[in-house]
C-alpha positions in Angstrom: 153.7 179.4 98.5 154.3 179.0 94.8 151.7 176.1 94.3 149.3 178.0 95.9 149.7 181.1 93.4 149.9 179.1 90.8 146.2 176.9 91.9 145.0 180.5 92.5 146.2 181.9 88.7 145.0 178.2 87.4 141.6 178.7 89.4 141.5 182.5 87.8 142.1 181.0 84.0 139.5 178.5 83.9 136.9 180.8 85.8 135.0 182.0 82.7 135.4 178.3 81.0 133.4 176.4 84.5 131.4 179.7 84.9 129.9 179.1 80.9 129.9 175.9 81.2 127.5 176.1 84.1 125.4 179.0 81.9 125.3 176.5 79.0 124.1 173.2 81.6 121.5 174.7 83.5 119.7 175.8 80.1 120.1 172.8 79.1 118.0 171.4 81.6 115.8 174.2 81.3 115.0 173.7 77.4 114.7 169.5 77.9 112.5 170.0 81.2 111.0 172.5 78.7 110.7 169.5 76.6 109.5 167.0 78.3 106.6 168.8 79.4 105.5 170.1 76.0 105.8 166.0 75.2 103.9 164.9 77.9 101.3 167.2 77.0 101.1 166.6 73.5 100.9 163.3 74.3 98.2 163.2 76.6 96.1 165.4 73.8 97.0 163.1 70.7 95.8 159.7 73.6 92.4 161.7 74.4 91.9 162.3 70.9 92.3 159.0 69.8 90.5 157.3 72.6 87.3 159.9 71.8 87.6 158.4 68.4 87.7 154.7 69.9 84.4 155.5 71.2 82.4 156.3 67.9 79.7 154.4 67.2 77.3 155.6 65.1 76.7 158.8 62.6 76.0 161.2 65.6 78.8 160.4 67.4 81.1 160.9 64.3 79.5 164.2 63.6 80.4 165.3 67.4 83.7 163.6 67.1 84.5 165.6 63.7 83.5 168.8 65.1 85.8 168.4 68.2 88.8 167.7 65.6 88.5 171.6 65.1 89.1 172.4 69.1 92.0 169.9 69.1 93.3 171.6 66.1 93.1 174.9 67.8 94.6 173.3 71.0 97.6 172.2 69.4 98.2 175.6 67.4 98.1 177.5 71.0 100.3 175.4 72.4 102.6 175.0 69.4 102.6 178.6 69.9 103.4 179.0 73.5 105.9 176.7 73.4 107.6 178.6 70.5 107.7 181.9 72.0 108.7 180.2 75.1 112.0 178.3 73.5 112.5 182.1 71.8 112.9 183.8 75.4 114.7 180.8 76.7 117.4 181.7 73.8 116.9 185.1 74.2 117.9 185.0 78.3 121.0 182.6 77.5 121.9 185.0 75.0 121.9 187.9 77.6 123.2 186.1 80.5 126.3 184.7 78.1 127.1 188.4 76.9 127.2 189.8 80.3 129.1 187.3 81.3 131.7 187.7 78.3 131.6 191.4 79.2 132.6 190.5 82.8 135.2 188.4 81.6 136.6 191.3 79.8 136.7 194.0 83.0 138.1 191.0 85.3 141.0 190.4 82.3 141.7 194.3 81.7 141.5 195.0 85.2 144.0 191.9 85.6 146.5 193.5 83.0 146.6 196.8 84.6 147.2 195.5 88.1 149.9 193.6 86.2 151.6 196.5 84.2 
């Protein structure tokens, strides 16, 4: 009976650690699937862009080619952009979800002491 108190007060210490832990893991997937995305996408933009330029072969073709460089530009700040406001709510929700559940923490401890006093 003693081991099984003590594997249940063990199981109640480390709860917030495993309960974090699993807050701080699934953002981290999150933020590289994030990632990997905004990399695959980037990437695909800086190929098509250079295999547009691949296929310049005289002054008219140039002239469109240069002209596009202003859309790609413009492509790249937008989604530059998205993917920064997007990384700031990601931080923003682990923030919250990590303060609620330090608050929780809290109540389950107090509540704990007074059951114990």
């Amino acid at each position: 009976m003693a081991k099984v108190t003590e594997a249940k007060q063990f199981e109640a210490a480390i709860a917030p650690v495993v309960a974090f832990n699993k807050l701080v893991v699934k953002n981290a997937e999150t933020a590289f699937n994030m990632q990997m995305a905004s990399l695959q996408a980037y990437a695909k933009l800086g190929l098509e862009n250079m295999n547009a330029g691949l296929e310049v072969r005289n002054a008219d073709d140039f002239k469109t080619y240069a002209e596009n460089q202003k859309n790609v530009a413009e492509e790249i700040t937008a989604r530059v952009t998205s993917d920064v406001k997007a990384f700031g709510e990601l931080n923003a929700q682990f923030i919250e979800e990590a303060r609620d559940l330090a608050e929780n923490n809290v109540k389950t401890v107090s509540a704990a002491v007074k059951k114990a006093a």
